[in-house]
MIMIVO-953124 format. One record per residue (C-alpha): residue number from 1; residue in three letters; chain; x, y, z. Coordinates in nm, 2 decimals, decimal comma. Layout:
% MIMIVO-953124
@k: NUM	r: ala	c: A	X: X	Y: Y	Z: Z
...
***
This chain:
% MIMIVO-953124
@k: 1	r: unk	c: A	X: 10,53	Y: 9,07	Z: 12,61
@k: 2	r: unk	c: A	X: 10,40	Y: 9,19	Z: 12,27
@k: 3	r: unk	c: A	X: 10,61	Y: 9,50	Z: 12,26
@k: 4	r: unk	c: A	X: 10,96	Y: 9,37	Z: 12,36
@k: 5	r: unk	c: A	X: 10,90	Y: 9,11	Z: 12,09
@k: 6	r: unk	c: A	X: 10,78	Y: 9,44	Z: 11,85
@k: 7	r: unk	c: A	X: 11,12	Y: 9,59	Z: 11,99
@k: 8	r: unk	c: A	X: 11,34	Y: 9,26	Z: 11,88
@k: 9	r: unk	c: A	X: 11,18	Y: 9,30	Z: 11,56
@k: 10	r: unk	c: A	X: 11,28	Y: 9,65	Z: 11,53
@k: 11	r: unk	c: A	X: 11,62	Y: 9,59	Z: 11,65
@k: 12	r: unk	c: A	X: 11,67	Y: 9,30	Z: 11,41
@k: 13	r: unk	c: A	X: 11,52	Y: 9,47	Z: 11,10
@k: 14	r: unk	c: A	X: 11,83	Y: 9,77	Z: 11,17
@k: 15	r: unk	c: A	X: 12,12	Y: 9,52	Z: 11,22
@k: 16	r: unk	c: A	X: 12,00	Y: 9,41	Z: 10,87
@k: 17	r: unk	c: A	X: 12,01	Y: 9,72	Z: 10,69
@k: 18	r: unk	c: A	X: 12,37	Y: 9,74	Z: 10,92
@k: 19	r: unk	c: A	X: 12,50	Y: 9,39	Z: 10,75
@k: 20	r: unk	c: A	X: 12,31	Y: 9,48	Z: 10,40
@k: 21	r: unk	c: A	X: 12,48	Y: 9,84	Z: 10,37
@k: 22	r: unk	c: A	X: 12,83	Y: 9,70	Z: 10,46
@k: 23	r: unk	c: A	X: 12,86	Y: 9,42	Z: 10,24
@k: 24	r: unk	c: A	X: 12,77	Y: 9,67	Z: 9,97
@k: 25	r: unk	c: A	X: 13,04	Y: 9,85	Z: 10,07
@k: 26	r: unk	c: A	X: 13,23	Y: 9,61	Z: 10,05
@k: 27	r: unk	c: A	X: 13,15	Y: 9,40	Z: 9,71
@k: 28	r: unk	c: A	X: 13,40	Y: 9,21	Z: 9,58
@k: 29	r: unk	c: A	X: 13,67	Y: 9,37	Z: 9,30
@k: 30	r: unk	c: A	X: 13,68	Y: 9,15	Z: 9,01
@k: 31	r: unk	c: A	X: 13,97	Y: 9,14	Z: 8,77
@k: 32	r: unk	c: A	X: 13,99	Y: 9,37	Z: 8,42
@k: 33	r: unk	c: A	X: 13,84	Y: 9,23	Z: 8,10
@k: 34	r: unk	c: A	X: 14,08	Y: 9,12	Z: 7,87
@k: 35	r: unk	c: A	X: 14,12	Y: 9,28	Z: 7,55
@k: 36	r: unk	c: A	X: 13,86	Y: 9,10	Z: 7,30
@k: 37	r: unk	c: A	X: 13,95	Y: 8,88	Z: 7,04
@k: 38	r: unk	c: A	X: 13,78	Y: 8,90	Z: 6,70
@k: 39	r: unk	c: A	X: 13,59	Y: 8,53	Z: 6,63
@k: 40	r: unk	c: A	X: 13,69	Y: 8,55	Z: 6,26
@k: 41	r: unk	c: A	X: 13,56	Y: 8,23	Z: 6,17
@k: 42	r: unk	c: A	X: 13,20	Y: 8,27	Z: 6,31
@k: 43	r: unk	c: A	X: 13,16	Y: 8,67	Z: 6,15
@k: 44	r: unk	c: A	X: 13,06	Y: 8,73	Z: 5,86
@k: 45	r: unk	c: A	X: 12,95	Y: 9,05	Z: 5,62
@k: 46	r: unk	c: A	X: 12,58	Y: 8,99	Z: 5,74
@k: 47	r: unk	c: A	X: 12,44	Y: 9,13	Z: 6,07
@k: 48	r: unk	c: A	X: 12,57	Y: 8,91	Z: 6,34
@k: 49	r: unk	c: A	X: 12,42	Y: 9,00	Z: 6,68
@k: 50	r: unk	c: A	X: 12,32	Y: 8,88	Z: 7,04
@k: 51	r: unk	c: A	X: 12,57	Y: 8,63	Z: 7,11
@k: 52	r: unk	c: A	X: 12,49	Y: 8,38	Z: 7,44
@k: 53	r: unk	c: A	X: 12,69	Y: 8,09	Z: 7,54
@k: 54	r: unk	c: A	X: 12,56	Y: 7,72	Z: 7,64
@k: 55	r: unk	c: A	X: 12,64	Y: 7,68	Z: 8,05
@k: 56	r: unk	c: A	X: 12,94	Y: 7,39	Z: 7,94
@k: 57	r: unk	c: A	X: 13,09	Y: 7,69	Z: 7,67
@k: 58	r: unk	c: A	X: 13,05	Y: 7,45	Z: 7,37
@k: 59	r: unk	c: A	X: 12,79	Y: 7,60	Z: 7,19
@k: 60	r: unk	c: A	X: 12,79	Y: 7,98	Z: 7,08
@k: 61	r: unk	c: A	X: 12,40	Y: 8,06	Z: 6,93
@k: 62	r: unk	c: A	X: 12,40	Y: 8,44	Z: 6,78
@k: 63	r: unk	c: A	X: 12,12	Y: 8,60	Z: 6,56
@k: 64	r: unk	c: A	X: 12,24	Y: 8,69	Z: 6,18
@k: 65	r: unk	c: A	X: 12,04	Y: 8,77	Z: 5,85
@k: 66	r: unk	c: A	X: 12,29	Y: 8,56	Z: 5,66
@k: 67	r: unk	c: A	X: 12,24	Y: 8,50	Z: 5,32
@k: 68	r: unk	c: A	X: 12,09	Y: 8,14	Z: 5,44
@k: 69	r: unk	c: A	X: 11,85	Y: 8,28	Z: 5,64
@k: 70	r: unk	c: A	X: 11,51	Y: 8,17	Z: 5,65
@k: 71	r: unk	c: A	X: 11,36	Y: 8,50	Z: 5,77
@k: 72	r: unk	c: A	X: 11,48	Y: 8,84	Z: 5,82
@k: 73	r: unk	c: A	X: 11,70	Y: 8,74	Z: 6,06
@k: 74	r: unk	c: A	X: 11,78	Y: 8,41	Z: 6,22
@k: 75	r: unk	c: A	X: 11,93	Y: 8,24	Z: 6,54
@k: 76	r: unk	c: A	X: 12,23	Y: 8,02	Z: 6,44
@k: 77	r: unk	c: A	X: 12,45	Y: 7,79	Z: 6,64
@k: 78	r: unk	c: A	X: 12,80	Y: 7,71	Z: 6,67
@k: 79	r: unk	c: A	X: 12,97	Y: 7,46	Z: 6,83
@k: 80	r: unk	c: A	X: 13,30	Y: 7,30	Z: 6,97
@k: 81	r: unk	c: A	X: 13,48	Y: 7,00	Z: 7,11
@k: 82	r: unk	c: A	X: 13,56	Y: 7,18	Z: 7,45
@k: 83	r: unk	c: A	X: 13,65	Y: 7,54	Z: 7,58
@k: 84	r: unk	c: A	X: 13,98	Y: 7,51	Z: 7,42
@k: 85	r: unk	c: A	X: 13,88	Y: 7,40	Z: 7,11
@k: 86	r: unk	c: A	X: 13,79	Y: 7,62	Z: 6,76
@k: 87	r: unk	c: A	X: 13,43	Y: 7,73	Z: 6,70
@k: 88	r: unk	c: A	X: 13,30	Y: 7,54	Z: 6,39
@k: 89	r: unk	c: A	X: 13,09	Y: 7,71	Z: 6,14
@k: 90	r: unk	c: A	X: 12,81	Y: 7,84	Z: 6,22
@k: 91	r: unk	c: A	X: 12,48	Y: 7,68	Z: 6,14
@k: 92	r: unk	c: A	X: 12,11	Y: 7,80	Z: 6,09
@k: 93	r: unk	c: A	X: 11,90	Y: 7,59	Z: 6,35
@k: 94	r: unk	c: A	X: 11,58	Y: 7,62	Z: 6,12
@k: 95	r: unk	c: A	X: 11,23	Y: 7,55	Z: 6,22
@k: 96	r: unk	c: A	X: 11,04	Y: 7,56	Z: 6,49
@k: 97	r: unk	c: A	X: 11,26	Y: 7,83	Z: 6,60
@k: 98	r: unk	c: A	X: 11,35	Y: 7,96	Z: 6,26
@k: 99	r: unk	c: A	X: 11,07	Y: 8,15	Z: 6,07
@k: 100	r: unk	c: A	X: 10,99	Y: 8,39	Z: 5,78
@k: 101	r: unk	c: A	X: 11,00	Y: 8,67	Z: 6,07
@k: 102	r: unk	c: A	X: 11,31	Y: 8,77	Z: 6,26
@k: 103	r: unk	c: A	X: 11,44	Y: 8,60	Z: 6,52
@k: 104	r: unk	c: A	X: 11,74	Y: 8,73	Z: 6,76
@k: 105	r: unk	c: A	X: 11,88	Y: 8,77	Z: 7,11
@k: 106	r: unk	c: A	X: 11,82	Y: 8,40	Z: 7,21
@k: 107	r: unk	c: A	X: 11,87	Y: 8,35	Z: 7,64
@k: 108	r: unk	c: A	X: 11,87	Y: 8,06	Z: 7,76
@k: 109	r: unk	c: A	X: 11,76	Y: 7,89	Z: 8,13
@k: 110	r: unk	c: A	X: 11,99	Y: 7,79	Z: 8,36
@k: 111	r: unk	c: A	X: 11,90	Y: 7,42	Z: 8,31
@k: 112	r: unk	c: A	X: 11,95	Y: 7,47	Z: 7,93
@k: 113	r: unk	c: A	X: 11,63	Y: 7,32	Z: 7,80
@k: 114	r: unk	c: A	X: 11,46	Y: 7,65	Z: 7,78
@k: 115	r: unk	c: A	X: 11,55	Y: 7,94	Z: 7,47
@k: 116	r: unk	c: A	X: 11,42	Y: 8,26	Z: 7,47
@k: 117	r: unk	c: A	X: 11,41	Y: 8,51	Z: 7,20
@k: 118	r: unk	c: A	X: 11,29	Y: 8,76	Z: 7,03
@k: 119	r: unk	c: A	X: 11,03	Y: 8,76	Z: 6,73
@k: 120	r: unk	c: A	X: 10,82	Y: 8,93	Z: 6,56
@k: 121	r: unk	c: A	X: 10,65	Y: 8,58	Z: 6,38
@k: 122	r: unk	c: A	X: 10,24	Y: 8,57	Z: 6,32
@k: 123	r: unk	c: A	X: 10,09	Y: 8,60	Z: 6,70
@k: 124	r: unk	c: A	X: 10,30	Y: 8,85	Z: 6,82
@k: 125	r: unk	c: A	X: 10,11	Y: 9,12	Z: 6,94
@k: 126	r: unk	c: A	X: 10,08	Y: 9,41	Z: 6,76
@k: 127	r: unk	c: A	X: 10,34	Y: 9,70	Z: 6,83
@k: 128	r: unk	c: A	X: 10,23	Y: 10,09	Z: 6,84
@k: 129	r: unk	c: A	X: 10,06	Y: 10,23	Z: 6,56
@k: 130	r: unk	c: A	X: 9,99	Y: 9,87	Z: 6,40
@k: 131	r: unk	c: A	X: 10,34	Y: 9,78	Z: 6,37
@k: 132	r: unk	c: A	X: 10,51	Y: 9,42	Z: 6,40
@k: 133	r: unk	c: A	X: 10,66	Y: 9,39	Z: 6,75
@k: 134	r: unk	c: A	X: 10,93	Y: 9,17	Z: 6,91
@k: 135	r: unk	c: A	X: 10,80	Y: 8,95	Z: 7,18
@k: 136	r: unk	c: A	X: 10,93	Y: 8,71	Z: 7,37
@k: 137	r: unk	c: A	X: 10,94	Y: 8,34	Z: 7,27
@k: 138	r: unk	c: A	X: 11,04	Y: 8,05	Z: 7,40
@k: 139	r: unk	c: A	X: 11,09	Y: 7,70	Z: 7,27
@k: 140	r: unk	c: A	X: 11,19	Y: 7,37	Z: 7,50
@k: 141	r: unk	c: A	X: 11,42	Y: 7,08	Z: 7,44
@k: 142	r: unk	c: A	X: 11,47	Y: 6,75	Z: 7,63
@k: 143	r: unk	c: A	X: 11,87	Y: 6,72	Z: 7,59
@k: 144	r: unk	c: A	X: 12,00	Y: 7,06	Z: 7,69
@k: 145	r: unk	c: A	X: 12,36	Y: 6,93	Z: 7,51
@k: 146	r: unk	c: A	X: 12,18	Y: 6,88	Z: 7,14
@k: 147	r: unk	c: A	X: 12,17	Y: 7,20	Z: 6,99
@k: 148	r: unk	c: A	X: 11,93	Y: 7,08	Z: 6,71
@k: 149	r: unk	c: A	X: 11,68	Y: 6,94	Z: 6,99
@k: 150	r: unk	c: A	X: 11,48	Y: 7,27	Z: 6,92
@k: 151	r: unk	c: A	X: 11,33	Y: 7,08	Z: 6,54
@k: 152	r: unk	c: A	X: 11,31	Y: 6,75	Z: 6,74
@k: 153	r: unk	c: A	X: 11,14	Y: 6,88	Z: 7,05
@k: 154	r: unk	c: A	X: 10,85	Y: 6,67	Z: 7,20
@k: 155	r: unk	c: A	X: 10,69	Y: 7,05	Z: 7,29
@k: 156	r: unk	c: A	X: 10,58	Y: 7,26	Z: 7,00
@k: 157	r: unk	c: A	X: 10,70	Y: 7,64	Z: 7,03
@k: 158	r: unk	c: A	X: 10,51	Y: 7,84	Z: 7,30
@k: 159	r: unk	c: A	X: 10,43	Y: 8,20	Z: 7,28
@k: 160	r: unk	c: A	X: 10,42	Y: 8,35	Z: 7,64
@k: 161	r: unk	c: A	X: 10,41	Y: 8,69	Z: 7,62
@k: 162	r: unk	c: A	X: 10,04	Y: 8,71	Z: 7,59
@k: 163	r: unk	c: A	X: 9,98	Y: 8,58	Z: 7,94
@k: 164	r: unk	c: A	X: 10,25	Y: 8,80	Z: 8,07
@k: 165	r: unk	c: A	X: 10,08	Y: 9,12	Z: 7,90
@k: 166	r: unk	c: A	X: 9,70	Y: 9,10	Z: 7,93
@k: 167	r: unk	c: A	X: 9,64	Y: 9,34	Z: 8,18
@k: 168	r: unk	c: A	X: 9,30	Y: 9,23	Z: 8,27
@k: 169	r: unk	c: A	X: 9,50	Y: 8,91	Z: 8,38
@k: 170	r: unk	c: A	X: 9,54	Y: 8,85	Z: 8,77
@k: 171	r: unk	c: A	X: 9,86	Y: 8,84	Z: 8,86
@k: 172	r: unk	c: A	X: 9,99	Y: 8,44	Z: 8,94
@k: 173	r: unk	c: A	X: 10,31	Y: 8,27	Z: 8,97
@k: 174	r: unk	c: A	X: 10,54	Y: 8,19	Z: 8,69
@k: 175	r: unk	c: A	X: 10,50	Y: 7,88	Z: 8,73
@k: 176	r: unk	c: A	X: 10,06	Y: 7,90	Z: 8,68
@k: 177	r: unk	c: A	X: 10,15	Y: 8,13	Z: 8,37
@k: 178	r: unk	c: A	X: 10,36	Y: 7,84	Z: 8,21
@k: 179	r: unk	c: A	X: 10,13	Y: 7,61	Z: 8,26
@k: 180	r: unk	c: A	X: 9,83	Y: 7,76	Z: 8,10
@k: 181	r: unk	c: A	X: 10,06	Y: 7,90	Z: 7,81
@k: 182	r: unk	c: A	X: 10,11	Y: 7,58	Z: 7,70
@k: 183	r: unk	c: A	X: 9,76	Y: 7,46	Z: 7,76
@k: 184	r: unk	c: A	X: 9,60	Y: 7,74	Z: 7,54
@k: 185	r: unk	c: A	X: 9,90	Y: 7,75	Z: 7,31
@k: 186	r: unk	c: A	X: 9,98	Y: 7,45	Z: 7,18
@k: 187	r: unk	c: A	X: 9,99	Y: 7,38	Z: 6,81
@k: 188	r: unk	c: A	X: 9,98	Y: 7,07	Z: 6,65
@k: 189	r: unk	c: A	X: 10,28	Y: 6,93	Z: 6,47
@k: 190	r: unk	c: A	X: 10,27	Y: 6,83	Z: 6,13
@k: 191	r: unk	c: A	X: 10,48	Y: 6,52	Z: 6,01
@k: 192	r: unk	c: A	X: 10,81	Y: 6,58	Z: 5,93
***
């Protein structure tokens, strides 16, 4: 009994690479890109990098050392109507986010209360030879539709990357790491 159920196993394990391997094959073509469009009214003569769009395609966030930058570089936001309407000008979201350091490449969950980014603010680790470093941030809002949720937000800004880097750290679930990252991380909020 043991080995014909061993043999199923087998059998099933090679129709799967079969089925696996031909719908490789056989991925889907996808139509050609069209040729870009320059977005005039959100460049400027600064550095503007690392665009990402909001899930609904209202709200455009990029990274720019403008001259109205708080740091070195900074994420900014900008937003429209709908999907057919004009991008209005950019704006700096400022603090928490915002800092004296650089902040860029923001990401965003597929919920849309989560931002990721890059920074290299106080309590990132340090980078070879003593250097800053980029790490990986994150900062939460309740209304994933208010772009400016990120100053209001009931949670303060996490840092993450330390729990995701110690490597005398057991390895646990995502979900254990973001639990004690905002346990051990927390900083209080001064009135605003």
């Amino acid at each position: 009994m043991k080995s014909r159920r061993h043999v199923w196993l087998g059998v099933s394990g090679f129709v799967a690479v079969g089925v696996a391997t031909s719908h490789t094959a056989a991925a889907p073509r996808f139509s050609e890109w069209s040729t870009p469009v320059h977005l005039v009214a959100l460049s400027s003569t600064a550095g503007d990098i690392g665009p990402a769009i909001s899930k609904d395609g209202r709200s455009l966030y990029f990274s720019s050392n403008r001259p109205d930058s708080i740091g070195d570089q900074d994420i900014y936001v900008s937003q429209r109507a709908s999907a057919d309407d004009a991008w209005a000008p950019p704006v700096n979201i400022g603090a928490p986010v915002n800092s004296t350091s650089a902040e860029s490449v923001p990401a965003f969950s597929r919920d849309g209360h989560w931002m990721f980014f890059n920074s290299d603010r106080p309590g990132s680790l340090p980078g070879m030879g003593g250097m800053s470093n980029l790490d990986i941030w994150a900062s939460w809002r309740a209304d994933p539709h208010d772009d400016f949720a990120w100053r209001r937000g009931q949670l303060p800004l996490l840092r993450c990357c330390q729990l995701l880097r110690e490597r005398d750290r057991p390895a646990t679930s995502l979900l254990r790491q973001r639990a004690a990252c905002r346990t051990r991380e927390r900083q209080p909020r001064s009135p605003a």
